[in-house]
Residue, then its C-alpha position, 0 to 999 in steps of 0.5 A: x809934308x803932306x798928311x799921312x792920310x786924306x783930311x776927310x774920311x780917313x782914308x785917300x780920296x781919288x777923283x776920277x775926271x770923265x767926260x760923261x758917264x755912259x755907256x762905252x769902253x771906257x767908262x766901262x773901264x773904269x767902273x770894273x775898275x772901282x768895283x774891284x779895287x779893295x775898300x780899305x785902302x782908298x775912297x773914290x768920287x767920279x767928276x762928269x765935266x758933262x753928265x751921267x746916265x742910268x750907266x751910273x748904275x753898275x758901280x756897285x760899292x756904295x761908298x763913291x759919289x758922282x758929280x756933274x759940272x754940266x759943261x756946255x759945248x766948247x771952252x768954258x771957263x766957268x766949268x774950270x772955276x766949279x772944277x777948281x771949287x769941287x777939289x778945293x772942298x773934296x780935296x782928294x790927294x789924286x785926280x785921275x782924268x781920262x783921255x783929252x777932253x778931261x785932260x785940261x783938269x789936270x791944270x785946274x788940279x795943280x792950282x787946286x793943290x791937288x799933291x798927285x795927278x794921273x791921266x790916262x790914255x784909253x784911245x782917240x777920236x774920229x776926228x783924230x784917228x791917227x793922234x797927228x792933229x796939230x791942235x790936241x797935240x799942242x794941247x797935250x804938250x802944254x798939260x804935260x808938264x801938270x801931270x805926274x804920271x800918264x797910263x796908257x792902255x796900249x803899247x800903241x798909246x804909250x808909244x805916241x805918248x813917249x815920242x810925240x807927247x814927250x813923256x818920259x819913260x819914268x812916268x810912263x805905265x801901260x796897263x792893259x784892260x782886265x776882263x770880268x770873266x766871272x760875268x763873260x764866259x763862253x756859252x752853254x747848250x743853249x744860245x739866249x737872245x733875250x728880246x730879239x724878234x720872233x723867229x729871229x735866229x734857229x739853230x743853223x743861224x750864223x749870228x755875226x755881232x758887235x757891242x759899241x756906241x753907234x758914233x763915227x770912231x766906231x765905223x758902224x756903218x762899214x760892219x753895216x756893208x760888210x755883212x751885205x757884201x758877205x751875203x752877196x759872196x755866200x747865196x747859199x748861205x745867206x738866209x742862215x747870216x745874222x747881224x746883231x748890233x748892240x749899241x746906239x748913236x748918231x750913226x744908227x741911222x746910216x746903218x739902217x739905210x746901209x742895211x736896207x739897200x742891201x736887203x738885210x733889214x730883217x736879218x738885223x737886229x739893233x737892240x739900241x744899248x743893253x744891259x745883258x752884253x754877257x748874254x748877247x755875246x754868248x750867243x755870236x759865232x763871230x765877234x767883229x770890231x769895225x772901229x777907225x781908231x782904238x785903245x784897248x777894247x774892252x768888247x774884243x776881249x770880252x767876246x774873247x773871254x766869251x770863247x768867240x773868234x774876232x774880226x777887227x781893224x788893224x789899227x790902234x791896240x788891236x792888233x795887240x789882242x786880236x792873233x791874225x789866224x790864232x784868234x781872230x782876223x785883222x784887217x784894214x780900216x774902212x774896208x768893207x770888202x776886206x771885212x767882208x771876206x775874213x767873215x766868208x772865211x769864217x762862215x765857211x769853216x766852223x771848225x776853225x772858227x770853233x778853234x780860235x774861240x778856244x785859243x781866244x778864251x785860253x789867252x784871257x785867262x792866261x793875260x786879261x784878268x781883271x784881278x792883274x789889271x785892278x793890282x797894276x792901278x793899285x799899285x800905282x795910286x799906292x805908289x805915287x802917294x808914298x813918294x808924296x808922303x803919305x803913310x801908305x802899306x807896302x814898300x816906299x818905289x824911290x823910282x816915283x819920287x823924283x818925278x814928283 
């Protein structure tokens, strides 16, 4: 029988396992995730198999600590060995990995005694868009049977997790991203575009933007296109269009030369990664997420909770979020034509464009918060550490046991 509490601090230590804490959806996830979730009832650590940035910054609650294994590219055995060293002395009663490049710790937490382990899918990558590679789903499949529990972020993923990865229902919960909506809400009178250049918007501007890592999944280069072929379909509009790309990557380059061919360079501003995305956001008209493959996006719901329409591919949870008519538009991956004229849609008709921001916000509000997101996780940690024998508050889920 387990302790009725974690051996050190008192209280369950959880250790959630990311590839790197940065800048991204995910990370961003989580961090909204330990910044809400209430002191008392569990402490927290984050596990870096790679590194961490200044993103470190936005947890707020002082008491979670942040370790790097500095993994180098491919396998390492050795990072598996400073993985197992790291538990066996913090000894957490949960691992919470993210997504397959932490999966494999799920193994090493087994051997490190670790009672409860949970991973999560957030969405997958570029070279993986469809979650069909034979590789990672053999790997998925040999690290399922290490695993507790799995939460996915989307009916998308938890549908690939339960027919192609074999999970079974009992251990399977989809939880949904929450929004902050204390920090995103829709703008005032006035638009605020701290930093941009001189001179760079005017009242009758038409500000068309998106916030993500600049990497190949995110397809930046096809948003690059679609706004030089909007400008081509709408002469006369075209010294009124603004593109405003927040985020970096490998990918910036190849926007920059997209942006260039088409004429459009000083009608685009890319800021690189910021730390003001509420206020950015406020001030677009149209919302647009290019991505090849997703989970749930956390920036379609915070533009969402920003009263802005969104354009966004139809792939992985996006057509989750995004109402084809009602509160944005969805079309094809990789289709800048398509792209292109879902945005002329848009640029042509502000009233509709003005009325599925408001339905956008109205959705938030009613199904997004953050406050049912943190709940659901709680829940869940409370749940599977009382079918483990901890002395946890609230009523024992019998549902859970068996599974462990």
């Amino acid at each position: 029988m387990p302790p009725s509490t974690s051996p050190v601090g008192g209280l369950p230590l959880i250790a959630h396992v990311l590839y790197r804490l940065d800048y991204g959806g995910l990370e961003n996830g989580v961090v909204n995730l330990l910044n809400n979730l209430p002191y008392g009832d569990f402490r927290h650590t984050i596990i870096c198999l790679v590194d961490y940035t200044e993103f470190r910054s936005r947890i707020v609650r002082p008491d979670v600590t942040v370790h790097a294994l500095h993994k180098p590219p491919g396998h390492s055995l050795a990072t598996h060995v400073r993985m197992y060293r790291l538990l066996r002395e913090l000894r957490p009663s949960i691992v919470h990995s993210r997504n397959l490049a932490a999966l494999e710790c799920q193994a090493v937490a087994a051997l490190a005694g670790v009672p409860v382990r949970i991973h999560s899918e957030h969405g997958r990558d570029a070279d993986d868009v469809d979650g069909t590679n034979w590789k990672y789903l053999t790997v998925r499949r040999a690290i399922r049977p290490f695993v507790h529990h799995y939460i996915a972020l989307s009916k998308d993923l938890e549908n690939y997790l339960r027919d192609r990865i074999g999970v079974s229902e009992a251990r399977l919960s989809q939880i949904y991203n929450g929004v902050d909506t204390t920090r995103f809400r829709p703008a005032g009178s006035v638009r605020e575009l701290p930093g941009a250049p001189e001179g760079f918007v005017s009242d009758d501007s038409i500000l068309i933007g998106t916030v993500g890592r600049m990497d190949a999944v995110k397809d930046p280069v096809n948003l690059a296109d679609a706004f030089g072929r909007l400008a081509q379909m709408i002469p006369e509009a075209r010294s009124r269009l603004r593109l405003i790309m927040v985020g970096d990557g490998a990918e910036r380059p190849a926007v920059e030369a997209c942006l260039a061919r088409h004429g459009l360079s000083g009608q685009a501003w890319l800021p690189g990664a910021r730390d003001d995305v509420p206020t950015l956001l406020r001030a677009l008209d149209v919302f647009v997420l290019p991505s090849l493959s997703e989970g749930i996006s956390n920036t379609i719901l915070e533009a969402m909770a920003c009263g802005i329409p969104v354009v966004a591919t139809a792939v992985g949870g996006n057509p989750e979020l995004v109402a084809e008519g009602e509160t944005g538009a969805l079309v094809p991956r990789a289709d800048s034509a398509a792209m292109a004229c879902a945005l002329l849609d848009y640029v042509r008709q502000p009233a509709v464009r003005k009325a599925h921001g408001r339905r956008a916000l109205q959705v938030i509000q009613a199904q997004f918060g953050l406050p049912v997101m943190v709940s659901r996780y709680a829940r869940i940690y409370h749940d599977l550490l009382r079918a483990r024998g901890y002395d946890m508050p609230g009523t024992p889920a019998a549902d859970i046991s068996a599974d462990l």
